[in-house]
C-alpha positions as CSV (number, residue, x, y, z in Angstrom):
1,X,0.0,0.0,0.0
2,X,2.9,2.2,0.4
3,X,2.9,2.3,-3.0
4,X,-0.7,3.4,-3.7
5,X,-1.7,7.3,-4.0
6,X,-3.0,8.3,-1.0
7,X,-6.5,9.6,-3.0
8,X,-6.8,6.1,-3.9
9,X,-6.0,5.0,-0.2
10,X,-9.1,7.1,1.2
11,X,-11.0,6.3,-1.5
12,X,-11.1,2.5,-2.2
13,X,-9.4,0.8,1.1
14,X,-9.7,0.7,4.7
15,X,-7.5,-0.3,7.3
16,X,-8.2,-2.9,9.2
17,X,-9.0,-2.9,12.8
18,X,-5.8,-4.9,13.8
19,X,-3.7,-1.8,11.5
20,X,-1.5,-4.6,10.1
21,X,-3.5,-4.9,7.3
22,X,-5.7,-2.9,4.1
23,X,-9.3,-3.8,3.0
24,X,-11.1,-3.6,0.3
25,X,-13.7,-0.5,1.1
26,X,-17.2,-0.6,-0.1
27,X,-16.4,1.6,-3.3
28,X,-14.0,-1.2,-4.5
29,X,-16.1,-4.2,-3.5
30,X,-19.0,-2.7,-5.7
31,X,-16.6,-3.0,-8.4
32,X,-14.9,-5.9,-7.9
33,X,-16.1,-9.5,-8.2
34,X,-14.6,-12.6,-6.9
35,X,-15.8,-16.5,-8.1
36,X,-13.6,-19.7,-8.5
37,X,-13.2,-21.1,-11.6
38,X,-11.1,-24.1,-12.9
39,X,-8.4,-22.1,-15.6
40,X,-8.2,-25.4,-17.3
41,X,-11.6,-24.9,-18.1
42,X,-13.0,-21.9,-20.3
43,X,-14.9,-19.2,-18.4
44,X,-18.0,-18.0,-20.6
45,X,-18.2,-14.4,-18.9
46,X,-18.2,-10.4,-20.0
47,X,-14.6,-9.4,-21.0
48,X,-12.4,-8.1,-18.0
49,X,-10.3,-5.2,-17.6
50,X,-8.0,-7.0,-15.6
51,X,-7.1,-10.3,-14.9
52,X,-4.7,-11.3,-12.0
53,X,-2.7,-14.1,-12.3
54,X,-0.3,-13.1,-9.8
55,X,1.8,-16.4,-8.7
56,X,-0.7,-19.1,-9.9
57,X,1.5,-20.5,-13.3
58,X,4.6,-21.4,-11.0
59,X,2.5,-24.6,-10.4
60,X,1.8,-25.4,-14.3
61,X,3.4,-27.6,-16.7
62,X,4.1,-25.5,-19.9
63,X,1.1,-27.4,-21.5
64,X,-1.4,-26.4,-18.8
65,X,0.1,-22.9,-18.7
66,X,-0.2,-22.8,-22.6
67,X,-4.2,-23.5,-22.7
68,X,-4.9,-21.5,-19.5
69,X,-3.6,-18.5,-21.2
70,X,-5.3,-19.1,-24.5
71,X,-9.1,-19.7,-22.1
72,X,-7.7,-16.3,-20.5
73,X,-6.5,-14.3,-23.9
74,X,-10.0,-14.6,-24.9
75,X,-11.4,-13.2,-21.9
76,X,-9.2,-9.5,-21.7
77,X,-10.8,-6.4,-23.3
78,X,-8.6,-4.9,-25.4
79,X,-6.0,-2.5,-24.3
80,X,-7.1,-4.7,-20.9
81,X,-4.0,-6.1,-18.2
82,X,-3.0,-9.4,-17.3
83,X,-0.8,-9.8,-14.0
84,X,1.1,-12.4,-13.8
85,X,4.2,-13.1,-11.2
86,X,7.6,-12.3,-12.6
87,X,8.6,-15.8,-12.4
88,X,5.7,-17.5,-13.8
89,X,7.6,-18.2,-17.2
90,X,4.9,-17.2,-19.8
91,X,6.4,-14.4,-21.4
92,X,6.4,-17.1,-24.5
93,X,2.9,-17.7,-24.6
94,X,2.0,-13.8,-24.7
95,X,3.8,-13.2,-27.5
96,X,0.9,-11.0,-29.0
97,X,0.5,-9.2,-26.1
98,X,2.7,-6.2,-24.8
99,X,4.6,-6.4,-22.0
100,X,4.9,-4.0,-19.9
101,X,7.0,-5.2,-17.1
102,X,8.1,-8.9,-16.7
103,X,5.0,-9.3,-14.9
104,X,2.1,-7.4,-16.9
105,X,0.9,-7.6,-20.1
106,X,-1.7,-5.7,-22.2
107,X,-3.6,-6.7,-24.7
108,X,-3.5,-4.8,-27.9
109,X,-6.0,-2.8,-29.0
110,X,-6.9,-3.3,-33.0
111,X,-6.1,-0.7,-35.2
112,X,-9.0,-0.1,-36.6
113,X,-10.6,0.3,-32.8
114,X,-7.6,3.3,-32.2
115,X,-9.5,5.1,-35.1
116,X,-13.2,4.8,-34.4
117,X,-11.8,6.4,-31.1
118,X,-10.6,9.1,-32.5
């Protein structure tokens, strides 16, 4: 958290009682939505903004890490994030994807998209 703006701080956390920790405020949980899901399996959902896959692949064979990316690729908006841990080793498998940092990824945005923006 020391990290985090402290706008962002007031706005969408709160500290926990114990003061060790930061929660979720009721902004952010209005926004967010947690479910479990087998990633071997493909989700059938809205397109995300962001998908966290923050020290999960470390326990994948490349073949399992392979097709959970391609059920995930599917699932990210474009110009949407992936985050992954630095040493999940999938850098290969996001090949179309930009890379941000060793650890997050964005997906591309089709050109012709960038000009109906415009």
């Amino acid at each position: 958290m020391r990290l985090v703006p402290e706008e962002y701080r007031r706005r969408f956390f709160v500290k926990a009682k114990d003061a060790a920790i930061w929660q979720a405020g009721s902004v952010l949980k209005q926004m967010v939505s947690f479910r479990q899901h087998n990633l071997l399996e493909p989700l059938r959902v809205a397109p995300f903004d962001l998908v966290f896959l923050k020290n999960v692949l470390i326990y994948f064979d490349p073949a399992s890490k392979r097709r959970v990316l391609e059920n995930v690729r599917a699932l990210i908006k474009p110009g949407g994030m992936l985050i992954t841990g630095a040493a999940e080793g999938v850098a290969e498998f996001l090949r179309d994807f930009e890379r941000l940092n060793p650890w997050l990824y964005r997906r591309p945005v089709p050109a012709r998209a960038m000009e109906v923006r415009r």
